[in-house]
C-alpha positions in Angstrom: -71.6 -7.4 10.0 -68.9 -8.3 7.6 -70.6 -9.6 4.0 -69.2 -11.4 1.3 -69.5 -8.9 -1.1 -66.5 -6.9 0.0 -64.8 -10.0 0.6 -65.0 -11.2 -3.0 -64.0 -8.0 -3.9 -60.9 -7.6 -2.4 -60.4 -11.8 -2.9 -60.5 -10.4 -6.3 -57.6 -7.8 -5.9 -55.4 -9.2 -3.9 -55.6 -13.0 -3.5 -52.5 -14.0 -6.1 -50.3 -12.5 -4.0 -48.1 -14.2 -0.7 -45.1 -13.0 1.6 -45.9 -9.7 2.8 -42.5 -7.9 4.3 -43.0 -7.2 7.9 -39.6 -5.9 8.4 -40.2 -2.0 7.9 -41.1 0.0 10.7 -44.0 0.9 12.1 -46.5 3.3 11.1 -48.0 4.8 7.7 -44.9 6.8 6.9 -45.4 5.4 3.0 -48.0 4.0 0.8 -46.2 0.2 1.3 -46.4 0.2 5.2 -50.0 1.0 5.3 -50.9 -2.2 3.2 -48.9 -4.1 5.4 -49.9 -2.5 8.7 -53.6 -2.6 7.4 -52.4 -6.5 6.7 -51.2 -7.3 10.0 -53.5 -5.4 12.1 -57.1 -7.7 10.3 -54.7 -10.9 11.3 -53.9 -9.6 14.7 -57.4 -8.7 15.2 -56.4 -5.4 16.4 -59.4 -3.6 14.8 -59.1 -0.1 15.6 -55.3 -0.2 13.9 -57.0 -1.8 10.6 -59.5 0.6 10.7 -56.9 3.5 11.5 -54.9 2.0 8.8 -57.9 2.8 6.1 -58.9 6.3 5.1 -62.1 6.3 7.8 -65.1 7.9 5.3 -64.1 5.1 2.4 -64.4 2.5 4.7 -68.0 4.4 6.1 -69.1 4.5 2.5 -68.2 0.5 1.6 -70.1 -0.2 5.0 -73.3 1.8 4.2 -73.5 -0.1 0.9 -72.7 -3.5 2.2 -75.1 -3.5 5.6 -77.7 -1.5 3.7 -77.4 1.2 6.3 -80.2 4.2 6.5 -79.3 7.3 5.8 -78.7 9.0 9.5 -76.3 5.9 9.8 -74.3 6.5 7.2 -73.5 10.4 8.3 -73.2 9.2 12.0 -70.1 6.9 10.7 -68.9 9.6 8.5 -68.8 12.1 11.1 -68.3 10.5 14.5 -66.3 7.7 13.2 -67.2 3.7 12.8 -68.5 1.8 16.2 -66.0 -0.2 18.2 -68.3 -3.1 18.3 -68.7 -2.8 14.5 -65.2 -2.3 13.4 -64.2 -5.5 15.7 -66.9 -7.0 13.8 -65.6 -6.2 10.6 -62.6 -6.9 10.5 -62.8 -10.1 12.7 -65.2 -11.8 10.2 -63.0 -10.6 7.3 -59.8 -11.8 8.6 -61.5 -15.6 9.2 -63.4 -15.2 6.1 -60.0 -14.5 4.2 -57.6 -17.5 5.5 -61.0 -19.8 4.7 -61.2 -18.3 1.4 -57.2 -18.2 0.6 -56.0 -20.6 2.8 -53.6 -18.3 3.8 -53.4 -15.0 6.6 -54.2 -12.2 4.7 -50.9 -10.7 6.2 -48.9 -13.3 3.9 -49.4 -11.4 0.9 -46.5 -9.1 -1.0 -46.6 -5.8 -1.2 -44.8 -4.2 -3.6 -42.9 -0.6 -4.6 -45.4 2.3 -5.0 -45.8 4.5 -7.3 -47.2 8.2 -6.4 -49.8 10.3 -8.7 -52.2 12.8 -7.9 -56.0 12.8 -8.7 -58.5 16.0 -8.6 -56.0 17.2 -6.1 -55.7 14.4 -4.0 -52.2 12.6 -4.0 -52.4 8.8 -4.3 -50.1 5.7 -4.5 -50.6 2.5 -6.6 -49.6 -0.2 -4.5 -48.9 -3.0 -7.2 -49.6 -7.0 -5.1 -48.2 -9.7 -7.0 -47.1 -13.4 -6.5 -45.0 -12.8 -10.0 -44.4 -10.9 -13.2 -47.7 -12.2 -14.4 -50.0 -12.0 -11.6 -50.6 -8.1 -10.3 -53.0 -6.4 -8.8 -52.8 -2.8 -7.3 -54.6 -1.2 -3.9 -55.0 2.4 -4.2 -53.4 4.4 -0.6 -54.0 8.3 -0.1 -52.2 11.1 1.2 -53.2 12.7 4.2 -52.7 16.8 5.2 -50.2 15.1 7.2 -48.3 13.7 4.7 -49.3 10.4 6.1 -50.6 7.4 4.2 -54.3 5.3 4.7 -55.6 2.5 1.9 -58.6 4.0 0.3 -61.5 1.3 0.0 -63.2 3.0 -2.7 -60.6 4.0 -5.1 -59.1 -0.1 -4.2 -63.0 -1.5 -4.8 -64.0 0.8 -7.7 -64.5 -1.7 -10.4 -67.3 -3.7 -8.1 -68.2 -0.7 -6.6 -69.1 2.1 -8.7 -72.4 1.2 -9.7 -73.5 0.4 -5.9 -71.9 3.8 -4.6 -74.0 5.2 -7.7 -77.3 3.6 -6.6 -76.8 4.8 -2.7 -75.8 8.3 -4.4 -79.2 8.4 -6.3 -81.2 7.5 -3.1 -80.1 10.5 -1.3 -83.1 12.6 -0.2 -83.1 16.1 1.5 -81.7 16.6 4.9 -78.9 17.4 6.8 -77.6 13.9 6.7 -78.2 13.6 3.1 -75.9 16.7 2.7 -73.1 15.0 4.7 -73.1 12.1 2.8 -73.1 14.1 -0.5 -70.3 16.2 1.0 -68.7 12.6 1.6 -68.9 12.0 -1.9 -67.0 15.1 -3.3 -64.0 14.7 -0.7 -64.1 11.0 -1.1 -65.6 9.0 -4.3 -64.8 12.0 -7.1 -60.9 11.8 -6.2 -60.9 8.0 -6.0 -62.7 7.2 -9.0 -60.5 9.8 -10.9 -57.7 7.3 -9.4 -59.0 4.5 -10.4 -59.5 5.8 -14.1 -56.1 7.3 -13.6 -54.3 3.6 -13.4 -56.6 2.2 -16.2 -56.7 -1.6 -15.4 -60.6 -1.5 -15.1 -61.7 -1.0 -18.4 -64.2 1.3 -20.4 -67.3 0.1 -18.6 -65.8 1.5 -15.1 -64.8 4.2 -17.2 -68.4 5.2 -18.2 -69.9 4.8 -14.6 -67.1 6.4 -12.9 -67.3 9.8 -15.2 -71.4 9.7 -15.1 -71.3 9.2 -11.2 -68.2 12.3 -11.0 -70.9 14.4 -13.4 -73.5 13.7 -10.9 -71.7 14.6 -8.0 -70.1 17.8 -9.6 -73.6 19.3 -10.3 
């Protein structure tokens, strides 16, 4: 299930950094824990925490794109939640795809301070990952109605990923699960790529897909 675009993607994001703190407590009680416990959970191979530790319809969305999934799919992991089977899957081929890749657990990594900001509504946290003052990367985490934290996928992969979530945006046809998925992308993509813009380390390019894919949507 797992593919090596995502892979790459995130390689690219986060693969300077080393050391991760494990010392806090657990739980997603701020943006830094839920890198780490997202982290520790793919090494663990405890599945349904990495998944739990990701904002569930981002993590549908990446899938769809990377598995080519149909469009009834796609809404039945929006709106009933990601397989067992698939998630262990996932993240099972991720984590041995990442210590190949890195040489390293993906749970070595730091994770640095956060800093909070809010986006079309939506509050988010720029998790800055860094093996020193020159080498930093950020992944984006959200603010639940609980005041709880998840990593968002999308707003994290926005750079490689616009034009893709574009493209499976554009496909959409009629239909009831065509409407969930559209609904997806107004809770979901619009606030993450306006947090992506927001930070402004990807660059005029992402700029102009991410505000044409936002028009499209907002229509």
């Amino acid at each position: 299930m797992f593919r090596i675009l995502l892979f790459v993607a995130l390689c690219a994001v986060i693969l300077a950094a080393c050391g991760a703190d494990s010392g806090e407590p657990a739980g997603h009680e701020n943006p830094e824990r839920a890198v780490v416990s997202w982290f520790e959970s793919i090494d663990d191979g405890d599945a349904p925490a990495a998944t739990a530790s990701v904002h569930d319809g981002s993590l549908a969305l990446i899938l769809a794109i990377e598995n080519d999934l149909d469009t009834a799919t796609t809404a039945a992991y929006l709106v009933d939640g990601i397989p067992t089977d698939v998630e262990q899957s996932y993240w099972d081929s991720f984590a041995d795809g990442f210590t190949e890749f890195a040489s390293r657990p993906i749970s070595s990594l730091t994770v640095g301070e956060s800093g909070v900001f809010t986006a079309e509504g939506t509050t988010y946290a720029r998790v800055p990952i860094s093996s020193g003052p020159a080498s930093q990367s950020v992944v984006f985490t959200r603010q639940g109605e609980d005041g709880s934290w998840e990593v968002d996928v999308v707003a994290t992969l926005a750079d490689g990923f616009g034009s893709l979530l574009a493209d499976l945006y554009n496909r959409l046809g009629a239909g009831d699960d065509a409407d969930t998925i559209r609904a997806a992308y107004g809770d979901i993509v619009v606030p993450a790529m306006w947090a992506a813009m927001a930070d402004g380390a990807f660059g005029d390019e992402f700029n102009r897909v991410a505000l044409t894919l936002v028009g499209e949507i907002s229509s």
